[in-house]
ZAMARGU-4260 file (C-alpha; in steps of 0.2 Angstrom, whole numbers, plus 5000, padded with zeros to 4 digits):
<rodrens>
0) 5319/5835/5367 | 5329/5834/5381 | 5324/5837/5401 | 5324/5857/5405 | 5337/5862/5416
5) 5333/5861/5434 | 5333/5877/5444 | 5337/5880/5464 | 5330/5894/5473 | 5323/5901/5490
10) 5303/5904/5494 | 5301/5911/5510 | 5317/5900/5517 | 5312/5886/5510 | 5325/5877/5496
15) 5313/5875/5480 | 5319/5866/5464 | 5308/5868/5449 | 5310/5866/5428 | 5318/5882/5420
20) 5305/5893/5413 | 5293/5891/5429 | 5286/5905/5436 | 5289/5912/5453 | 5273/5911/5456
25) 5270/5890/5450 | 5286/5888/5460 | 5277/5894/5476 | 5263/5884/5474 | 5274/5868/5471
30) 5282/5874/5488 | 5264/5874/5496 | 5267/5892/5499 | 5250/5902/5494 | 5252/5919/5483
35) 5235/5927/5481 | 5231/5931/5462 | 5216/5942/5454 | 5219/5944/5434 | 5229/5927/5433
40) 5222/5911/5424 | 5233/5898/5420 | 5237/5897/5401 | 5224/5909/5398 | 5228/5925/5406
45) 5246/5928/5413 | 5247/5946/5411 | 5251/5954/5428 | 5237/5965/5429 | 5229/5967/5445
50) 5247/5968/5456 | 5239/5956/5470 | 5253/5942/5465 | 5270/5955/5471 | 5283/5948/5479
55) 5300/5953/5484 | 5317/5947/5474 | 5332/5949/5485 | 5344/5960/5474 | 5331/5969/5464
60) 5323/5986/5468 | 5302/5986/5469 | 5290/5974/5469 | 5291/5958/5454 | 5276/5952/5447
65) 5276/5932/5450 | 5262/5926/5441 | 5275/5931/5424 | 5292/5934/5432 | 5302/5917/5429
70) 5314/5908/5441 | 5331/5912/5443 | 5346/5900/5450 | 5350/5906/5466 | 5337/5917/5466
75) 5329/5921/5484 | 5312/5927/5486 | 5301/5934/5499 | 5280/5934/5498 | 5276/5939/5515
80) 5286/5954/5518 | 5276/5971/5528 | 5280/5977/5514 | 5275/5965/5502 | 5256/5962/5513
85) 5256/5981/5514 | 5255/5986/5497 | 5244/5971/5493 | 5230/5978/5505 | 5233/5994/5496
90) 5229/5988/5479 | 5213/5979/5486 | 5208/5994/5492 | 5208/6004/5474 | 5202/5991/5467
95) 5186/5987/5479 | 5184/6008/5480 | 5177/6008/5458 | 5165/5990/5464 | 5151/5988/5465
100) 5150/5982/5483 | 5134/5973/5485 | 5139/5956/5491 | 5125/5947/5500 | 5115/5949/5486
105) 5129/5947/5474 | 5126/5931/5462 | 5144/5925/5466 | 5141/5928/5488 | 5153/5917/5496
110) 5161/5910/5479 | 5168/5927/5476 | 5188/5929/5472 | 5188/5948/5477 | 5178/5941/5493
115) 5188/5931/5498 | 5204/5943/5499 | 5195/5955/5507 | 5192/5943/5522 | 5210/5937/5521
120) 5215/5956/5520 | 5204/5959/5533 | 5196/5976/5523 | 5182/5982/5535 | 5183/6000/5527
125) 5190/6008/5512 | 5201/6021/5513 | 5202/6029/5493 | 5182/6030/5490 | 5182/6039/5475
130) 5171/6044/5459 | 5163/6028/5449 | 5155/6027/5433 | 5137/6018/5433 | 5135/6007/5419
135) 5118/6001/5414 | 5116/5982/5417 | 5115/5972/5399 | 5102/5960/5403 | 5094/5959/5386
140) 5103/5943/5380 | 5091/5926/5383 | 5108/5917/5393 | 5122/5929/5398 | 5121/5946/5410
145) 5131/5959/5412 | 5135/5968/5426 | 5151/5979/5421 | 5149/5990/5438 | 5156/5973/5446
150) 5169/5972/5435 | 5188/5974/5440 | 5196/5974/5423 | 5205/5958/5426 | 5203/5954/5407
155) 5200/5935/5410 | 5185/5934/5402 | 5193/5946/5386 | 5206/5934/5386 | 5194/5918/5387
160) 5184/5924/5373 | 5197/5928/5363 | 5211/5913/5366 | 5200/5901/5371 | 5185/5904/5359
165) 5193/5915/5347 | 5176/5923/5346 | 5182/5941/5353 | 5163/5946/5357 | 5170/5959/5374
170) 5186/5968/5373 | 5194/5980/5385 | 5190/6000/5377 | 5197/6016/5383 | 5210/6022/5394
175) 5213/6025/5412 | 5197/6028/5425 | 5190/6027/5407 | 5196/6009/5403 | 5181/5995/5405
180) 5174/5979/5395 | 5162/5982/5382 | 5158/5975/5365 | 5159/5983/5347 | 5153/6001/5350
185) 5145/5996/5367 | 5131/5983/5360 | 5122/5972/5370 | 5129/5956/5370 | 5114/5950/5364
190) 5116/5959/5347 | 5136/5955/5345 | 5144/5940/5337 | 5144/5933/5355 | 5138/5912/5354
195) 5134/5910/5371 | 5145/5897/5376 | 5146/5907/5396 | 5165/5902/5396 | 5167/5921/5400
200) 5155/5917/5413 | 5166/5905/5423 | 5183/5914/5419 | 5176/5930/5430 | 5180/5929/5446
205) 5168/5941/5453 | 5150/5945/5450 | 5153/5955/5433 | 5143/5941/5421 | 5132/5928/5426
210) 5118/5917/5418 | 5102/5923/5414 | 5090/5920/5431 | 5075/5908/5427 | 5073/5902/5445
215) 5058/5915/5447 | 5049/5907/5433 | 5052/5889/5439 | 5045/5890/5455 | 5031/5901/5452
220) 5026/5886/5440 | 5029/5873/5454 | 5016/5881/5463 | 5002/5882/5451 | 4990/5866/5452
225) 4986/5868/5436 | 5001/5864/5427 | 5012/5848/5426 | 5029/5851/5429 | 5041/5839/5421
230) 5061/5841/5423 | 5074/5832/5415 | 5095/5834/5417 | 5107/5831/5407 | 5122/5821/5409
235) 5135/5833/5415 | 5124/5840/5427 | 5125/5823/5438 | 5144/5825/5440 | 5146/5844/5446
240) 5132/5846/5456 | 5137/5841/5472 | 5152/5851/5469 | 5141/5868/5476 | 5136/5857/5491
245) 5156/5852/5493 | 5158/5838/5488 | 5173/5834/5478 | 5174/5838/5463 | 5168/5824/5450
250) 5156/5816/5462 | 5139/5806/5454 | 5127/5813/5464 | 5112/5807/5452 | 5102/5799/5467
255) 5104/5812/5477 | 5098/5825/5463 | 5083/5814/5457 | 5078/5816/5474 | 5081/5833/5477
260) 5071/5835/5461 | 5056/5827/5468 | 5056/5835/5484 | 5054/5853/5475 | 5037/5846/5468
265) 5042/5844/5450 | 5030/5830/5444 | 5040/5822/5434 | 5061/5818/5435 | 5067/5812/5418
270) 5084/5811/5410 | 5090/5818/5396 | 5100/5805/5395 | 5085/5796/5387 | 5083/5812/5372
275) 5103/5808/5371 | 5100/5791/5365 | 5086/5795/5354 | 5099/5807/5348 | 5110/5795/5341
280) 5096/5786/5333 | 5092/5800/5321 | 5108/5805/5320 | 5118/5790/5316 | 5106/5786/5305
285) 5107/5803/5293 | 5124/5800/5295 | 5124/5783/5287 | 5112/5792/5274 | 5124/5803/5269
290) 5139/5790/5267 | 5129/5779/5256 | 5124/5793/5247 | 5141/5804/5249 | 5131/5820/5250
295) 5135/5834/5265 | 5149/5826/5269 | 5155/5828/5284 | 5143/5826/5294 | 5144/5839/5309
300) 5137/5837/5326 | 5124/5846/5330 | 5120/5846/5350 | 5132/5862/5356 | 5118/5877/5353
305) 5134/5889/5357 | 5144/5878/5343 | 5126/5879/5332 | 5125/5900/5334 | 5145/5903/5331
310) 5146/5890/5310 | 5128/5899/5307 | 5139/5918/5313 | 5153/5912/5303 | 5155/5900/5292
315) 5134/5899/5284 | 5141/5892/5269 | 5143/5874/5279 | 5127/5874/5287 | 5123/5860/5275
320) 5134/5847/5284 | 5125/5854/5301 | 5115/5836/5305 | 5098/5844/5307 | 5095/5834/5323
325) 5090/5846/5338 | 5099/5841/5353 | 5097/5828/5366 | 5085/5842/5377 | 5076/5850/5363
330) 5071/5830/5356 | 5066/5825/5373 | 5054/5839/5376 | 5048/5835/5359 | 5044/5819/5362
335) 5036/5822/5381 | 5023/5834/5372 | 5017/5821/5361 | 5022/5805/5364 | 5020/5805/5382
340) 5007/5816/5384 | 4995/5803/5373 | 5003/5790/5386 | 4997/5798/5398 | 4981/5807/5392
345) 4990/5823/5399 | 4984/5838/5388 | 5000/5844/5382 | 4997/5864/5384 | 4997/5858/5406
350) 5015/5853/5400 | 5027/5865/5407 | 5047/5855/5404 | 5064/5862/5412 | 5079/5855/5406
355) 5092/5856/5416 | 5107/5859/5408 | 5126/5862/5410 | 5125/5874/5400 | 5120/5896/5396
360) 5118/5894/5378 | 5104/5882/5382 | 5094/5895/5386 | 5096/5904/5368 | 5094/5888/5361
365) 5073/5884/5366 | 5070/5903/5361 | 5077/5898/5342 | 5063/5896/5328 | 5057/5880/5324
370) 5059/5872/5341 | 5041/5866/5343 | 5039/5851/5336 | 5024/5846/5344 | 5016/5861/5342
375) 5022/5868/5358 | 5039/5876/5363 | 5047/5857/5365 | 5056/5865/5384 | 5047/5882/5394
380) 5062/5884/5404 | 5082/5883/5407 | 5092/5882/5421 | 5110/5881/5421 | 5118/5864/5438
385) 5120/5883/5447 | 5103/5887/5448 | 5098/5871/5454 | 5110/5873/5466 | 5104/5887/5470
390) 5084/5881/5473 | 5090/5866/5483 | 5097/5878/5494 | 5081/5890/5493 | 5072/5871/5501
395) 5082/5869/5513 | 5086/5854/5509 | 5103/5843/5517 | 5109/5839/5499 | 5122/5827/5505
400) 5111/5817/5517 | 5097/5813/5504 | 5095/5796/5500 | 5096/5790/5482 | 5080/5787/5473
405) 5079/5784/5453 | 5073/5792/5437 | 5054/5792/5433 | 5049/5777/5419 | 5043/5775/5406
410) 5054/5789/5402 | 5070/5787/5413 | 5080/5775/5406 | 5094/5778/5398 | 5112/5768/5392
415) 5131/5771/5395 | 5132/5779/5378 | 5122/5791/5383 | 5129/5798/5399 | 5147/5802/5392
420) 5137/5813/5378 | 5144/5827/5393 | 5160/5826/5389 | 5171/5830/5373 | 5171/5816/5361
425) 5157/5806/5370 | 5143/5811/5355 | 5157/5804/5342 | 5160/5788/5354 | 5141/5785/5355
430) 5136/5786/5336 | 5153/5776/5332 | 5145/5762/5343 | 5128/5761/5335 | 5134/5766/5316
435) 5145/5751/5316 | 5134/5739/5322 | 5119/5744/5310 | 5133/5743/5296 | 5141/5729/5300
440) 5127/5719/5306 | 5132/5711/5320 | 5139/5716/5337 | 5155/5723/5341 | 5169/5714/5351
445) 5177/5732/5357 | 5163/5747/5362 | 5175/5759/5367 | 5182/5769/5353 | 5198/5778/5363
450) 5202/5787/5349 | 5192/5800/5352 | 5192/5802/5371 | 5207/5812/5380 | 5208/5833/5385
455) 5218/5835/5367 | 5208/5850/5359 | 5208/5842/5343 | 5206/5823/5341 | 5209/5815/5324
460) 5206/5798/5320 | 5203/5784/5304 | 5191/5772/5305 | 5186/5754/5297 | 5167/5752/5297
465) 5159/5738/5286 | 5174/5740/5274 | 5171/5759/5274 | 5186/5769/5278 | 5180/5783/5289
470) 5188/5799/5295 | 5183/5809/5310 | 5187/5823/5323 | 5183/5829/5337 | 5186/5846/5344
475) 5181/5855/5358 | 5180/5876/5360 | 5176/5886/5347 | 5195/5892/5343 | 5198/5873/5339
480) 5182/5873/5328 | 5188/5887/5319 | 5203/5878/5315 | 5192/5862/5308 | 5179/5875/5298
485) 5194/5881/5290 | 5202/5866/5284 | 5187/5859/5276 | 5182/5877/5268 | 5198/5876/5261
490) 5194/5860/5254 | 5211/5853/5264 | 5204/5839/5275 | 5194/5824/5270 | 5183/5822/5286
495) 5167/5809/5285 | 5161/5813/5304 | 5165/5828/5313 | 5160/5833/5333 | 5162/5849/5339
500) 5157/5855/5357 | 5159/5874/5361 | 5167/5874/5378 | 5184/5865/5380 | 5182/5848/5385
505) 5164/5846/5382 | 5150/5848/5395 | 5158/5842/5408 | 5165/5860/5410 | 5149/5871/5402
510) 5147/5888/5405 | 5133/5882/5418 | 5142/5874/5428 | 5150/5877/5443 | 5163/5889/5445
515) 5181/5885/5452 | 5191/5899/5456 | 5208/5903/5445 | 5217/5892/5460 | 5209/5877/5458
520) 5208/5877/5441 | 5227/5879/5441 | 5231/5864/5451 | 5216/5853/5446 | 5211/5848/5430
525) 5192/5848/5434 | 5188/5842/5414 | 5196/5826/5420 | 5188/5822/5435 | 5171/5826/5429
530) 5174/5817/5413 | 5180/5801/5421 | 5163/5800/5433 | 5155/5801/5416 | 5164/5785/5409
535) 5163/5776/5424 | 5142/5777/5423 | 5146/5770/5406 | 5157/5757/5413 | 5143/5752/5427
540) 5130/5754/5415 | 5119/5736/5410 | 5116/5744/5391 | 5130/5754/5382 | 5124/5756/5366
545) 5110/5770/5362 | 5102/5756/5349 | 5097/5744/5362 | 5087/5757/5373 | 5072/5746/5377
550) 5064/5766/5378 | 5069/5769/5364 | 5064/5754/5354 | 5048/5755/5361 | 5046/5771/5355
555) 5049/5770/5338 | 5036/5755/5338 | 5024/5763/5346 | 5025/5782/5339 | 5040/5785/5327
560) 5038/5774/5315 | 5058/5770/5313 | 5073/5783/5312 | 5072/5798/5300 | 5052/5795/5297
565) 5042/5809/5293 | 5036/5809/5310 | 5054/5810/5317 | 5060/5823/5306 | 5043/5834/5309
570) 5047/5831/5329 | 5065/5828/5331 | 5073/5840/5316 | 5077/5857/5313 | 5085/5870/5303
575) 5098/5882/5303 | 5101/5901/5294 | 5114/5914/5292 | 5117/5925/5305 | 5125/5942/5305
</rodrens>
């Protein structure tokens, strides 16, 4: 196809020339010239909803809507007008007359889009107070919270669910002063096809839905002498942290947050990374099962709990190609229960573990049956990068100005192969790396399997292993999952190795993380920058394949016997059922 046509226009006096079929409102920003927005979310939720993003057209009578209305040649445009600033202020008003206004001890205080106009609007009072309708607070789900008296009806997170997830768990019901998010005949979320993933979480851009607080319980076991208090991150965590102390965005602040870790009191800072390696171990070795075998084929990843809820709401006739490896998290806390705790003579009911995680639907995940491997619920307690943020803050700590400090041994070590499990296609990359040296029995030239990396939603790729021809994909949100359930259902694809991550683009950009307002996600592509920090540790890293974990080695000679051992399974392994 050839170039789009090149359109000339005015913003504000200035000459701006962008392709035809750009929005006002993406011309402005190319021009540096700043339109406030409420509703919009680039690709996901251009609607012109909320009325903040009005501007003036020369030529045209009222107010155009800029975040949809598309550039004309010669058109000249005004943002700025008395008019124009007037209005605006006006619809902040209505709409912060039906909030609920609670902001110092609002979850999103000082990362608040409504917030933030306010302040720039200067609102001090409001004018069109008015009748509200109290909504009870959904709190019942084990990850997600729902506030819908903080709502503004900006449909981002309906559309999120909907485009993005193709879930459509929340929709917007009734009409007028009536009109507000709710799910199928006003459900908890918790008892709706909702999986968790907290994408609807990071898509609000107020204080409407947040993660499920587990800060309370963390400290409260901190204090108590009697237990010992073991934590453990994941990967993604490590590269978005410092992002809430700002830093900029994509930063590896793994010293900084080890050290953090320890100054809270935890007795013990272990990576997940570790559990991640230990993952591919079982996993790639009940994937190389099933190919000699050519049963349950493909075999599908099994580390995304938000991916694991929505096959087992939607497609339980596929459950068997589920790999029956718990995830990196759930394996880990396993194995410090058990394992470690005979290391260490530590009676394992004094074992309280957090996993810190990138991710909401980790919290559902630990409650799920059979995730007790050593007897004990494998991990206590959740918390998503935000509410470490959070507790760091709580301590007072100068997060920028701590000093580096490592993991804890003998559990702490970990390979590159692990550490870009937190973005999408990294699980695939890792298990490729040690599949094909156990097949082919001798080490690979080339470790990086590019096939499977990039921000494409659905990566397909074909493979030569050992003189096996292998097919695999990856694909990352559930909307591109649905697309790959569908095309083995129907019998359509031939796929030996299938990873799917809930969110889209992996980890990197979980529903835990933290949250970029619609601006910066429109300008930056903050996947990217995470996920690149990710392959660079893998880069640096001395070991890069999960195989060659001294860790790991060690601990199947010492305690597991070797992979997919009775022990391993009875530890490691879990199952899956319909849900409805």
């Amino acid at each position: 196809m050839g170039q789009k046509k090149i359109i000339n226009l005015k913003i504000d006096g200035i000459e701006v020339k962008v392709p035809e079929g750009t929005t006002i409102l993406e011309a402005a920003r190319a021009a540096s010239i700043n339109i406030p927005t409420l509703c919009f979310l680039k690709e996901i939720n251009e609607v012109g909803e909320c009325r903040m993003c009005i501007v003036e057209v020369e030529g045209r009578r009222g107010f155009v809507t800029s975040c949809i209305q598309k550039v004309e040649e010669g058109m000249v445009v005004k943002t700025n007008t008395p008019d124009v600033e007037e209005t605006r202020k006006v619809v902040l008003d209505l709409i912060l007359s039906n909030h609920k206004r609670e902001c110092l001890t609002c979850i999103r205080n000082k990362n608040c889009e409504l917030q933030t106009l306010a302040e720039k609007y200067n609102i001090q009072t409001i004018e069109y107070e008015g009748e509200r309708i109290n909504y009870d607070i959904d709190d019942l789900s084990p990850s997600i919270v729902r506030d819908m008296n903080k709502c503004i009806l900006c449909r981002r997170c309906v559309a999120t669910c909907k485009k993005v997830q193709n879930v459509g768990a929340i929709e917007t019901i009734n009409r007028g002063f009536n009109s507000c998010i709710s799910t199928a005949n006003g459900e908890s979320i918790n008892d709706v096809d909702c999986t968790f993933c907290g994408q609807c979480i990071t898509a609000c851009p107020v204080g409407a839905l947040s993660e499920k607080q587990d800060t309370d319980i963390v400290w409260k076991k901190l204090k108590d002498k009697d237990s010992v208090v073991i934590v453990q991150t994941a990967p993604a965590v490590r590269v978005a942290l410092g992002e809430e102390f700002g830093m900029p965005i994509g930063t590896n602040v793994a010293g900084k947050m080890v050290t953090a870790l320890r100054r809270l009191g935890f007795d013990k800072v272990f990576d997940t990374n570790t559990g991640a390696d230990l993952t591919i171990m079982e996993e790639g070795t009940e994937f190389i099962e099933r190919l000699t075998k050519n049963e349950n084929l493909p075999l599908i990843t099994s580390c995304s709990p938000g991916w694991v809820r929505f096959i087992e709401l939607n497609y339980p006739e596929l459950l068997k190609n589920v790999s029956t490896c718990k995830s990196p998290h759930q394996m880990f806390g396993a194995i410090i229960k058990s394992y470690y705790a005979e290391k260490q003579k530590i009676d394992p009911k004094k074992i309280f573990v957090v996993s810190v995680m990138p991710c909401v639907a980790k919290k559902y995940e630990r409650t799920r049956e059979d995730m007790q491997g050593a007897g004990y619920d494998d991990v206590d307690c959740v918390i998503t990068t935000r509410e470490l943020a959070r507790m760091i803050k709580q301590a007072n700590l100068d997060f920028t100005s701590l000093e580096d400090s490592e993991f804890d041994n003998p559990m702490g070590e970990a390979t590159g192969a692990a550490a870009i499990f937190g973005t999408t296609g990294g699980v695939m990359e890792a298990a490729l790396r040690t599949v094909s040296e156990v097949l082919k029995g001798k080490q690979l030239k080339n470790i990086e399997f590019k096939e499977v990396r990039g921000k494409k939603g659905i990566k397909r790729a074909s493979l030569n292993i050992a003189g096996k021809d292998i097919n695999v994909v990856v694909a990352s949100s559930l909307a591109n999952a649905r697309i790959i359930m569908e095309e083995i259902k129907s019998g359509k694809a031939d796929y030996q190795f299938v990873e799917i991550m809930a969110c889209p683009g992996g980890c990197v950009v979980g529903g835990g993380q933290p949250i970029q307002s619609s601006k910066v996600r429109a300008i930056t592509d903050v996947r990217k920058l995470r996920a690149d920090a990710l392959y660079t540790i893998d880069e640096k890293s001395k070991i890069r394949k999960s195989h060659e974990n001294p860790v790991i080695k060690k601990l199947y000679d010492e305690f597991l016997e070797k992979p997919g051992s009775h022990k391993a399974h009875k530890l490691l392994h879990t199952t899956y059922s319909a849900k409805s």
